[in-house]
N, C-alpha and C positions, 0 to 999 in steps of 0.2 A: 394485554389480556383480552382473550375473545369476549363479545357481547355475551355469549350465555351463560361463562360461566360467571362474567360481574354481575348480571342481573340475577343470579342465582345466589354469589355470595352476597349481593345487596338484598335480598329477601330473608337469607336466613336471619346475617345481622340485623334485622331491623326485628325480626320474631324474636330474635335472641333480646336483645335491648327493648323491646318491649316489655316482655318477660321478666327481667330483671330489675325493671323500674317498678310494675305490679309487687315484686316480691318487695321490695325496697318499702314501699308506702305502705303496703298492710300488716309490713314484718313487728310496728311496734303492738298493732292492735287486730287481731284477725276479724276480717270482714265478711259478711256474706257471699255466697257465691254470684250474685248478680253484681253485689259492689265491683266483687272479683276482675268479672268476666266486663264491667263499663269500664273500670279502670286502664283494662289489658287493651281495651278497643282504641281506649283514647292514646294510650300510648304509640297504639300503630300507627294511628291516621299520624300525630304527629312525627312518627318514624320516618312515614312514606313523603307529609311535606317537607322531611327537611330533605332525604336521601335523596329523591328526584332531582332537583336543581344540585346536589349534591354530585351526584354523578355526570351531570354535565357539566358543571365548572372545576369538581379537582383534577380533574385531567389533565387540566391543561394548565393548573395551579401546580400542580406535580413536574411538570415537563420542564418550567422556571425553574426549580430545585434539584434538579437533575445533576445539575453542575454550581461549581461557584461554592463560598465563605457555604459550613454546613449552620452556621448560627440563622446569620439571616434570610437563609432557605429553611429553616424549620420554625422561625417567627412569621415566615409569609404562610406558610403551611396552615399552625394555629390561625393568625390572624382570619386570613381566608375561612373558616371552619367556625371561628366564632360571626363574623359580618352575615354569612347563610342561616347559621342558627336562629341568632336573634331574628333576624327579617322573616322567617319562615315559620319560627315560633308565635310571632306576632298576627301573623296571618291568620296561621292554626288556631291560635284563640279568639281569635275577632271571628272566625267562619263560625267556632261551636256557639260559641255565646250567640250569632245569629240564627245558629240553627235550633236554638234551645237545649244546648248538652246541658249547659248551667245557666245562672240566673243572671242578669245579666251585673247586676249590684256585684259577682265577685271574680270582674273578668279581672278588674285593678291585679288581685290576691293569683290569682292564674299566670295571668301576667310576670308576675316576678318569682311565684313558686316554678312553676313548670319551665318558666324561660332559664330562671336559675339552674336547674336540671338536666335541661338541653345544653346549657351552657358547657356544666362541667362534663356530657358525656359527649364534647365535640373536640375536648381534648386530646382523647384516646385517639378521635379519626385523625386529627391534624397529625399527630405524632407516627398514625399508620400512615397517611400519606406522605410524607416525609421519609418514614425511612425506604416505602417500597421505590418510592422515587429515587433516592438514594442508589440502592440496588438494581434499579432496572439502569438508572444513569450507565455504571459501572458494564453493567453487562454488557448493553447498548455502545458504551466506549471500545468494550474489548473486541464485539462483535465487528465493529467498523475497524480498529487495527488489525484483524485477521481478515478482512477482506483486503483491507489494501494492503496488506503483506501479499496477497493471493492475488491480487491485481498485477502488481509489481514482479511477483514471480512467473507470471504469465505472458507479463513484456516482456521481462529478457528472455526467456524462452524463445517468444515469436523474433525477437530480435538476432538470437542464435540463430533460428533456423534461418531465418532469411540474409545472414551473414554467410551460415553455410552454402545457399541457393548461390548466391550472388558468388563466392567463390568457384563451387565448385560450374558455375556459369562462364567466370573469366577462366576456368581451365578447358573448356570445350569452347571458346570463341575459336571458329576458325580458324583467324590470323594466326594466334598463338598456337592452335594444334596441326595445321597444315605446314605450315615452318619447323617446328620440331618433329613432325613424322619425315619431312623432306630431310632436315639434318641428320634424323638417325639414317634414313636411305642413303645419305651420302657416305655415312661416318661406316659402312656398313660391309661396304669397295674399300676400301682406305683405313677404316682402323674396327676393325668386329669388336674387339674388348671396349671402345670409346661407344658404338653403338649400343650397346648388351649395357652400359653405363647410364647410358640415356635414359633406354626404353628404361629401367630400374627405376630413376627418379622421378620419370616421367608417372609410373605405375603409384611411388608413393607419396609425391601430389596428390594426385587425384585420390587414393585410398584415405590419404587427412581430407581430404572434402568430404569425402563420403563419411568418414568416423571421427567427424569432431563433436556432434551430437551424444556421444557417448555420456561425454558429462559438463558441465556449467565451464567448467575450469578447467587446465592443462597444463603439466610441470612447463617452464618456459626453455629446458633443453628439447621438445618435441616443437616447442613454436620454432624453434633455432634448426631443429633440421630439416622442417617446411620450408624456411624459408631460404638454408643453402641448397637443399632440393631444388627451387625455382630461379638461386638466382645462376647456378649450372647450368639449367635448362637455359635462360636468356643467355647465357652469356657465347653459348654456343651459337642463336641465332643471330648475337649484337657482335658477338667477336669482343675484340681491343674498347669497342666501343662503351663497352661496361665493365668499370672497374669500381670493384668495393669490397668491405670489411668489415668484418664484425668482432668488436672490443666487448666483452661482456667480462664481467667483477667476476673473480674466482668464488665457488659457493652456491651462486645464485641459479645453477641451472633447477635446484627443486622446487622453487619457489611457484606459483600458482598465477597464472594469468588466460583471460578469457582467450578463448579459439579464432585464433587469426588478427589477434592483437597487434602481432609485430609483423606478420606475412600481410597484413593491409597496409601498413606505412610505404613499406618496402614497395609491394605492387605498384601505388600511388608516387612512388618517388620513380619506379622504370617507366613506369606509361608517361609519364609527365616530364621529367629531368633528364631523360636518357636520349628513350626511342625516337622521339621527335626533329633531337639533333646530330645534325652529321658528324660532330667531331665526339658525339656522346655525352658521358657524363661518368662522376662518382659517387656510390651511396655507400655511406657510414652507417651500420647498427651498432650501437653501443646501447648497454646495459646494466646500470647502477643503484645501490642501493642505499637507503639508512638504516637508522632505529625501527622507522615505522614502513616504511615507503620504497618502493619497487620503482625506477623510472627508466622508462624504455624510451630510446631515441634514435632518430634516423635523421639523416644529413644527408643533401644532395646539394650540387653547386646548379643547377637550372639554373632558371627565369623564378623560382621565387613562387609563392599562393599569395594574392591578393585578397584580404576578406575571408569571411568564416565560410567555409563548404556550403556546396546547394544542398537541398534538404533529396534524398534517396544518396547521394556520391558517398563513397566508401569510407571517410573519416566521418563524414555525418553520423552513420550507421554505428559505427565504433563507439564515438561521445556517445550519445542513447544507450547503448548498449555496455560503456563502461557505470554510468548514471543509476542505469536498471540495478546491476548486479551488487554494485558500492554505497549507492547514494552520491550525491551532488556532490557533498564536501570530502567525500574519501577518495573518490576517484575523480581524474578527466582527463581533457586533451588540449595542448596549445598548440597553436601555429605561430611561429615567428619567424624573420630573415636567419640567414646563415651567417655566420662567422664573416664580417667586416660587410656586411650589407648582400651578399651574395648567396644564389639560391635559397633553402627552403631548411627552416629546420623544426620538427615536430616531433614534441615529446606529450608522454600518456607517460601519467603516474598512478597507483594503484597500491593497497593496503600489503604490506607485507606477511604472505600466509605462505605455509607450505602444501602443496596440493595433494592430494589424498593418496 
């Protein structure tokens, strides 16, 4: 609540609750208009001592109550509300009796009438700070899960796009595009429909890097023909030397997974397991399913990954970005050995949904 309008609602209430205790005392017997108008005075001052120190301690009496058992956040509430009254009631009548409001023979009788009165009207306050505490708790909770809803939807975003950057980056690396423009060049003399093949898949590479931003998610039959699109294009620069296959469950091509999910294992399985060795290599995609769960997996016989990825390298990127969009416990990525301790095998699990 802003300062002006609390100090605006702490004036009225205190005119109101003045008011009302004036009516109270004169209601059995009508008084003169001077008795009136000291009664109404004396109400305020004590208004004003109790509401002062009032407003600076339930605030942060409130903020306790916020959360937690609602019993004993509204016993701390009252409690709170009665300890300021009495101690500020006390004062209030010790100042007037000093200043001659009354005599001083009936501060005793002030003392337990008026404090008795403060008493019972510091009920109502504990009871309003409690529940607005309450309410502002709640709000305050919801406010903070829609930020970090909005936080989170913000990471995988930036996480997409810099998945998309980073791919559509490893399709302009020179090696990889000066090698397949030379291929098509050659395929070009020598077989025009094999070139005219090329330059095609070449063209819809690159076009999924450019439109994977479309949306969060993509049926996993588009992820499947990115990724026979690119391992075409290698296979033609690696020859014999890259051989692989892709087993996917009958069914599953609708199903929903993030952009470049399975075309990052893959990448990371030719740059790593393949191209580096002279007699080559083999990558396996397969893709399976349960009840709940989507697991996409790639096999290569390399040299194997040692340890979890450096923090920017393209599985890195992947985990974050499966994390973002699932959560921790619905989605990830493992690294393990291959079948009988040989090469690298890496599986991403993921919520089973069908994509839009």
């Amino acid at each position: 609540m802003k300062p002006g309008v609390r100090w605006a609602l702490f004036a009225g209430c205190t005119l109101l609750l003045a008011a009302l205790v004036t009516a109270f005392v004169i209601l059995p017997a009508p008084a003169p208009p001077a008795e009136v108008a000291r009664i109404f005075a004396l109400s305020t001052f004590y208004g004003i001592c109790i509401g002062f120190p009032s407003m600076g301690l339930m605030p942060a009496v409130g903020r306790r109550a916020m959360h937690g058992p609602p019993v004993p956040a509204l016993l701390k509430c009252l409690a709170a509300c009665a300890v300021i009254t009495a101690v500020m009631m006390t004062v209030a009548t010790v100042t007037l009796a000093g200043l001659g409001a009354f005599p001083a023979s009936e501060l005793q009788r002030h003392l337990f009438v008026d404090g008795g009165i403060g008493m019972v009207l510091s009920l109502p306050a504990g009871v309003s700070t409690f529940v607005y505490s309450r309410m502002a708790g709640r709000i305050h909770g919801r406010d903070a899960r829609v930020r970090e809803a909005e936080a989170l939807r913000e990471r995988a975003e930036w996480l997409e796009a810099e998945a998309r950057f980073d791919s559509l980056s490893a399709r302009l690396q020179p090696h990889f595009l000066f090698n397949t423009l030379n291929s098509i060049a050659t395929l070009v003399r020598e077989d025009p429909r094999a070139a005219e093949a090329m330059v095609e898949r070449l063209a819809s590479v690159l076009r999924s890097s450019l439109d994977a931003g479309a949306g969060r998610h993509v049926p996993l039959q588009r992820e499947l023909d990115l990724v026979s699109d690119y391992l075409e294009l290698e296979r033609v620069r690696l020859g014999t030397r890259l051989r692989c296959s892709l087993d996917v469950q009958p069914g599953l091509e609708r199903f929903a997974v993030p952009p470049f999910a399975v075309q990052t294992l893959v990448e990371n399985a030719v740059k790593y397991a393949v191209a580096p060795r002279r007699e080559g290599g083999e990558v396996r995609v397969s893709a399976r399913a349960d009840a709940g769960r989507v697991y996409l997996e790639v096999r290569d016989d390399g040299p194997g990954i040692t340890g979890p990825p450096p923090p920017g390298h393209g599985l890195d990127m992947l985990t974050r970005r499966l994390v973002s969009s699932y959560g921790e416990e619905e989605a990830g990525l493992s690294i393990s050995r291959g079948e009988g301790g040989v090469g690298a095998c890496v599986r991403v699990w993921l919520p089973r949904t069908e994509a839009a």
